[in-house]
N, C-alpha and C positions, 0 to 999 in steps of 0.2 A: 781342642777344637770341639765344640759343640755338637752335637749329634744331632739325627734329623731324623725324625720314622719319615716311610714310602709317602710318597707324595699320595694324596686325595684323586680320587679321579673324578673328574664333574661327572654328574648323571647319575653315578651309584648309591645307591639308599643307604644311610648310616644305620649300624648296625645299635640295635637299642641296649644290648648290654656294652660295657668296656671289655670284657672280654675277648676283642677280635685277635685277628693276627696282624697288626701294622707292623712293622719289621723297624728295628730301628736300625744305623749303622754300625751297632756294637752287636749287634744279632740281640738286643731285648727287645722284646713281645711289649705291649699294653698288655696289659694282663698278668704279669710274670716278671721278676729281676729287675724292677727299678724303686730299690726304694726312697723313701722320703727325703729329701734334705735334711743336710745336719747330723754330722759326725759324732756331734757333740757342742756344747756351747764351744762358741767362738768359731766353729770350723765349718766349712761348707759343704762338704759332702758332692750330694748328685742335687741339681737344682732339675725339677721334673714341669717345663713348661708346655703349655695347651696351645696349640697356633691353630686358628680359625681361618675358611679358607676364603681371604682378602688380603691383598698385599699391605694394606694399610695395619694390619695385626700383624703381619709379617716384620713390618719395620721397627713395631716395638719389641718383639722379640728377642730380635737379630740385635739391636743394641742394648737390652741388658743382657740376652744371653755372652755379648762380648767384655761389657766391663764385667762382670760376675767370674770373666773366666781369667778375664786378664788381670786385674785387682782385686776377686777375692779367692781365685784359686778354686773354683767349681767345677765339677763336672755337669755339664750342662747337655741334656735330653731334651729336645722340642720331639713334640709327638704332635702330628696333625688329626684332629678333630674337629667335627664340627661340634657347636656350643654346648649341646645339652650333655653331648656324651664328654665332653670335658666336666662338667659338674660334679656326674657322677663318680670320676676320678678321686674325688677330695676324701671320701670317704676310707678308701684301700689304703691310700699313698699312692698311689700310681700320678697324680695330677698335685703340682704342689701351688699353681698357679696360672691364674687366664689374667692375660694383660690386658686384654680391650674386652670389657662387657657392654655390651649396647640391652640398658635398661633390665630386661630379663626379670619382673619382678615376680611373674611363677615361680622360676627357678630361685631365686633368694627367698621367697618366701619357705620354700621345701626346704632348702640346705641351709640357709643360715637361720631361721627361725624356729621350723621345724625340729628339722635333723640334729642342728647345730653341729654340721660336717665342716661348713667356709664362715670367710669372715670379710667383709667389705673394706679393702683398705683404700678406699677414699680416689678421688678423680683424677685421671691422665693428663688432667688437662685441655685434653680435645674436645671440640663439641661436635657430636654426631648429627645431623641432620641427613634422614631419610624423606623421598618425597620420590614425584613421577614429572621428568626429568623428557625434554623435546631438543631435538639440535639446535642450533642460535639459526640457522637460513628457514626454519618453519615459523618459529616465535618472530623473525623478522618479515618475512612475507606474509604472513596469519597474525596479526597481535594480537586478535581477538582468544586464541586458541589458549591461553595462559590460563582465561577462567573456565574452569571444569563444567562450567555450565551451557561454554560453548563443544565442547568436546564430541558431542551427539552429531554436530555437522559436522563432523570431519573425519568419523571414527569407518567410513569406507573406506579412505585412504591411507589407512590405517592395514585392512585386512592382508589376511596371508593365507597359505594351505593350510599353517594349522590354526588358525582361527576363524575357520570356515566364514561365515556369513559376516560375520562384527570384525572391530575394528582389534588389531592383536597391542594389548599390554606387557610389554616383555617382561620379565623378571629374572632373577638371578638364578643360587642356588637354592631352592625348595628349601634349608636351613636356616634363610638368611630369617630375622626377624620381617613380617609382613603381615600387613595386614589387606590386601591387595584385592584377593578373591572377596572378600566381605566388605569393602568399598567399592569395588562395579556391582557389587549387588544392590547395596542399602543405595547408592546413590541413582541406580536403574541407569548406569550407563550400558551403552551398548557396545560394550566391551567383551572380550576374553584374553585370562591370565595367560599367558606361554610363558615355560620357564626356560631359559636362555641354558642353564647346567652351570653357570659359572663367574666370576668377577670376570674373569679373560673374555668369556663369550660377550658379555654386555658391553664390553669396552669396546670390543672390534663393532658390533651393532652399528652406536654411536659414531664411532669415527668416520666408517661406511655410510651413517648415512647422510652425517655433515661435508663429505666427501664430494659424493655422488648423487647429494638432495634425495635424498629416499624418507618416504615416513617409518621415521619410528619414534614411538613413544613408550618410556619405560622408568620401572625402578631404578634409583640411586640412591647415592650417598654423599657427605662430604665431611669429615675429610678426603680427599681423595687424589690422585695428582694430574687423574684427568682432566682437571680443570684450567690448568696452564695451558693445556693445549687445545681444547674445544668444551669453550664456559656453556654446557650446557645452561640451558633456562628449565627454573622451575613453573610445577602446574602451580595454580593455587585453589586448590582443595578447602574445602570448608573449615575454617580456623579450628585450631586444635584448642578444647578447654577443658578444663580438670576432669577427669571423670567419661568424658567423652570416650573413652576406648577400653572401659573396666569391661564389658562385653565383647568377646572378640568378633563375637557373630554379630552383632550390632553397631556395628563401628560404621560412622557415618562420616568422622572427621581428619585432618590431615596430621601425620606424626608428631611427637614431641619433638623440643630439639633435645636432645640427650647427652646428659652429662658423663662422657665414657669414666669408666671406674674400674677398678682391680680387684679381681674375688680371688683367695687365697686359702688353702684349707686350712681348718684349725690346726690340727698339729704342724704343719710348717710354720705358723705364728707363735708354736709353745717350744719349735726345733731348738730355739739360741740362735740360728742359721746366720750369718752376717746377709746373706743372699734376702733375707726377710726385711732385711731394715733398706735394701738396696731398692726393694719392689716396691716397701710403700713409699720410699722419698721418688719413688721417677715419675717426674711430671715433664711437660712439654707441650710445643705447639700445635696447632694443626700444619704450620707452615712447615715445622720439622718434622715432624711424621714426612707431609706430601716431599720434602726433599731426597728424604731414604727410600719413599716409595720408588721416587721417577727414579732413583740409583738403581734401582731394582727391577722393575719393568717397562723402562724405558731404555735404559743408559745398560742395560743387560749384565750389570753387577751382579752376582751373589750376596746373598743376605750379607754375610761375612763380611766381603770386602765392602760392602754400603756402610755397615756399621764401623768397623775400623774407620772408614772418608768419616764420618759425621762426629764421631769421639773425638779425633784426632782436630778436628777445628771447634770442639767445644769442651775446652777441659772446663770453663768452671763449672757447667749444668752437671757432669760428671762426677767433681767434687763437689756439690750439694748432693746428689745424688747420696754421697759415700759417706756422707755427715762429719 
């Protein structure tokens, strides 16, 4: 059975070394007793995965953590961190793999470039689209409100306690990739960023405020499986063009769409690991991600059992998977 370090708690600051104490269920530490995949050619060892905290990384996890254990016999460690402090894993052994990267091209540039600590094994599959994201009963009563240029007339009804005077932009967790604070500035909306602490807290926002017509406007994402249930509508921010966001602090334009991808340390790609060939063949949908999600946070599955339901009605993505 797959291990799990302590769950993330929203709101607490990630700790800037790996060295913390996240407790795994075998009593290993980050920092100590988990080493790298790969017993040896051929044999799989401990498979050392990074989960980020969004159910949608969750679901890729939970299903190679499952075939990895059921078909190649792995001892399989999920340790929960958020993104950057996963990177820095590749270098010890402590991190042998992040399943969903969203863009991050700092971070590849220092570790794979740089360092030459990881290595990019190529796309999930899914495409990330981040944007600022209104309930469908505002964008239907307001259609004006979609172009961000109208956003200034509306951004009182917006406001809250903690965004005193302007109209409040929710956002996630403080980890998440954003560029948020630096587009209500460059754009002079009369906005202020609140961060929500969480994928959970944002989702309840939304659902509340499609509910009970309340404003909110906030970050999102997609894939996601909230969308089967309340299709948020996107803002539309000044089109994203090359180069447009190489400044973080001068970011004027709306996100890429992102080709999520798998970083991999290098020594797990020189392990032998069969666990290694497993990670770069796993591709997949957005559709199937969002179906293990809604397993997960809707349908109030365990990781575990969502990925067993989704293996078990798709043997052959599983055999390609296994080559």
């Amino acid at each position: 059975m797959a291990q799990r370090a302590r769950r993330w708690r929203p709101g607490v600051a990630a700790t800037a070394v790996l060295g913390l104490t996240l407790s795994a269920c075998s009593g290993a530490k980050v920092g100590e007793g988990t080493s790298a995949a790969g017993g040896g050619p051929g044999e799989c060892g401990t498979l050392n995965l990074a989960v980020s905290p969004w159910v949608g990384y969750e679901a890729n996890a939970a299903v190679i953590a499952h075939v990895a254990e059921k078909e190649l016999g792995c001892n399989v460690v999920q340790k929960d961190l958020k993104a950057e402090i996963g990177w820095q894993g590749f270098e010890t052994g402590e991190v042998d793999a992040i399943v969903e990267n969203w863009g991050h091209d700092d971070l590849k540039k220092k570790y794979i470039t740089e360092q030459k600590t990881a290595v990019n094994l190529g796309p999930t599959g899914n495409k990330g689209i981040i944007g600022w994201y209104i309930p469908p009963w505002i964008a239907k009563t307001y259609p004006d409100i979609t172009d961000w240029q109208n956003l200034d007339k509306y951004a009182a009804k917006f406001k809250t306690s903690e965004s005193g005077s302007k109209g409040q932009l929710l956002d996630g967790d403080p980890s998440y990739q954003t560029n948020d604070e630096a587009l209500v500035k460059n754009l002079k909306l009369d906005f202020k960023v609140v961060y929500a602490g969480s994928e959970t807290a944002l989702i309840q926002a939304f659902r509340d405020a499609e509910k009970n017509k309340k404003w909110v406007i906030g970050y999102f994402y997609e894939p996601q499986w909230l969308f089967s249930e309340v299709p948020l509508v996107h803002i539309d921010l000044p089109q994203h063009t090359a180069g447009c966001d190489t400044d973080p602090a001068k970011v004027a334009c709306d996100y890429p769409v992102f080709d999520l991808d798998k970083i991999v340390s290098t020594r797990f790609a020189k392990s032998g690991s069969p666990a290694y060939d497993l990670v770069k063949n796993f591709t997949w949908t957005n559709d199937d991600q969002n179906t293990v999600a809604k397993y997960i946070a809707l349908d109030k599955m365990t990781p575990q059992a969502a990925a067993k339901k989704w293996v078990a009605a798709h043997p052959d993505e599983v055999k390609a998977w296994l080559g």
